[in-house]
C-alpha positions in Angstrom: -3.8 35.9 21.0 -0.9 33.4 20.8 1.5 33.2 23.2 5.4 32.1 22.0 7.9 30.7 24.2 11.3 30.0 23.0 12.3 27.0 23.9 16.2 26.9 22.2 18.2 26.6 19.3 19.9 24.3 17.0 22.9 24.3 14.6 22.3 23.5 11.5 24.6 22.9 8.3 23.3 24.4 4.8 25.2 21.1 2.8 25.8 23.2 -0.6 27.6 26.0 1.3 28.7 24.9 4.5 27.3 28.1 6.1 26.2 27.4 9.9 22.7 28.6 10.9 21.6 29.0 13.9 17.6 28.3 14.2 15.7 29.1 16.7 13.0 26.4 18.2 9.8 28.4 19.4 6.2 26.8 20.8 3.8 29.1 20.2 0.3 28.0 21.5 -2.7 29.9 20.3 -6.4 30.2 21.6 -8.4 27.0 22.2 -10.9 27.5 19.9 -9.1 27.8 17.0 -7.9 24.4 17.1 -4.3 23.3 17.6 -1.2 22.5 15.6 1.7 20.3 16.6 4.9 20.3 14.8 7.3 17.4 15.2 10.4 19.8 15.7 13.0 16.7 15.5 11.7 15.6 12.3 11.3 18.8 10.6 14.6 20.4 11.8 16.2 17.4 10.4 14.0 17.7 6.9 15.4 21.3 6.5 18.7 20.5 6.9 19.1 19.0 3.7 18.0 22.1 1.8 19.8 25.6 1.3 19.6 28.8 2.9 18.2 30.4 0.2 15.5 27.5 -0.6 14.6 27.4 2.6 11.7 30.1 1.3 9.9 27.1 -0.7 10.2 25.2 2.6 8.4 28.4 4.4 5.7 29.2 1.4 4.8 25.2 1.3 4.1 25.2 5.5 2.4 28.5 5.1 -0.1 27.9 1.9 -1.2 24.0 3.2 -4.6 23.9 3.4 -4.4 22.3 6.7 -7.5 19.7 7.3 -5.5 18.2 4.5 -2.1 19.1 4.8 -2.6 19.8 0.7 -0.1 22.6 -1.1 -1.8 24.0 -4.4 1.1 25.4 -6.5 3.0 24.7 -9.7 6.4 25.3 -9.6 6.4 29.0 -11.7 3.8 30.2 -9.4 6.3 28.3 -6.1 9.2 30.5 -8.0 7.2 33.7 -8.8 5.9 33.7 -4.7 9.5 33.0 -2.9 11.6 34.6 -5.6 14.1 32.0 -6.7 13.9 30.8 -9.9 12.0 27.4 -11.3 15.3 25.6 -11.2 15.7 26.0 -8.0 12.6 25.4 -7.0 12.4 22.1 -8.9 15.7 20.8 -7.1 14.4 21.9 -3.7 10.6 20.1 -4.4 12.9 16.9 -5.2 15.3 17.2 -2.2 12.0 17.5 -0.2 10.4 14.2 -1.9 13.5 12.4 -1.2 13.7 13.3 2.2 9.6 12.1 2.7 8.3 16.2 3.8 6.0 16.1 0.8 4.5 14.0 -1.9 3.1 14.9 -5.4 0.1 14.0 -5.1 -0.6 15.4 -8.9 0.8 18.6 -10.9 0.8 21.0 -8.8 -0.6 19.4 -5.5 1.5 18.5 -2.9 0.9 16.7 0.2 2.7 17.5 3.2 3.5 14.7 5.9 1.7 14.9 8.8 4.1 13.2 11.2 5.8 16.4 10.3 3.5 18.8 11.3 -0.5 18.8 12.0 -3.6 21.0 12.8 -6.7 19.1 13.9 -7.2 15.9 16.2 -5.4 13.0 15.9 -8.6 10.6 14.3 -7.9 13.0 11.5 -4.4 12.8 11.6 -4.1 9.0 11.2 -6.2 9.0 8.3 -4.0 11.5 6.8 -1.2 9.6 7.4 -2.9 6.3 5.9 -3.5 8.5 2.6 0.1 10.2 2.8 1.5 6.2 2.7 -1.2 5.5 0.2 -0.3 8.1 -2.1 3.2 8.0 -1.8 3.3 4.0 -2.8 1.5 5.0 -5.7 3.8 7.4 -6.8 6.4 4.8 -6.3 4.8 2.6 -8.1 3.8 5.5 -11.0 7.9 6.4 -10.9 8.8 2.7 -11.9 6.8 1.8 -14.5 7.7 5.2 -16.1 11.3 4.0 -15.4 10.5 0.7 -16.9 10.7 -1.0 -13.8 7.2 -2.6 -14.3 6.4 -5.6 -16.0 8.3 -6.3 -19.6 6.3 -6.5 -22.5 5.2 -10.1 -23.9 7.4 -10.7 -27.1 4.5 -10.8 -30.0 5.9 -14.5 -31.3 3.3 -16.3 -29.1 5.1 -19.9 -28.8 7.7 -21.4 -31.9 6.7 -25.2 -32.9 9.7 -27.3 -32.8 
């Protein structure tokens, strides 16, 4: 059985509307054998601040469908839509918001990988390693994002050399 102890709340600001929201900050510890999860409240509080009211339902679906020895997400964005409710535009600004803001990465279409100095269940060996892939990844979709932008290497002009 897991016990929940509320612990607070904080104030946060939706940034499209300017509505105030009051959250509340729970721990909830659950039975030993089940393992444990720690969530880096600061971080995450701060992460869904940047999002909407209304998004915050993609936030909630991606924490609750993570497969969590992983921290992976399996979705596409209709079936992220056709789960929360909003529709696919929506869902596609709220999935960038939360790449920008380093929550999640895209691993591939439709797999996501959630940052795990946001929120982890396991022990920490597992952890780091997690996080060691999360930078991993995430520098390669940097690097994927630039060439695509044509921030990679220019082209070598086909006139090898001119004799003068």
């Amino acid at each position: 059985m897991k016990k929940v102890k509320i612990v607070g709340s904080k104030r946060l600001i939706d940034p499209e509307t300017g509505e105030e929201l009051l959250a509340t900050v729970e721990v909830v510890s659950g039975d030993r054998k089940y393992g444990w999860e720690a969530v880096w409240l600061s971080t995450l509080l701060e992460t869904l601040e940047i999002i909407s009211n209304k998004a915050f339902k993609v936030a909630k679906f991606l924490l609750e469908q993570r497969i969590r020895g992983e921290n992976l997400i399996v979705a596409t964005i209709p079936e992220i839509a056709k789960k929360t409710g909003l529709s696919e535009s929506t869902v596609k600004r709220v999935i960038k918001k939360l790449l920008e803001a380093n929550f999640i990465i895209r691993v591939q279409r439709g797999v996501y990988r959630l940052n795990p100095a946001i929120i982890w269940r396991g022990n920490e060996a597992k952890r780091r390693a997690i996080l060691i892939k999360f930078d991993y990844e995430k520098s390669k979709t940097k690097k994927n994002d630039k060439k695509k932008k044509g921030g990679g290497k220019t082209p070598k002009s086909s006139n090898a050399k001119t004799q003068l």
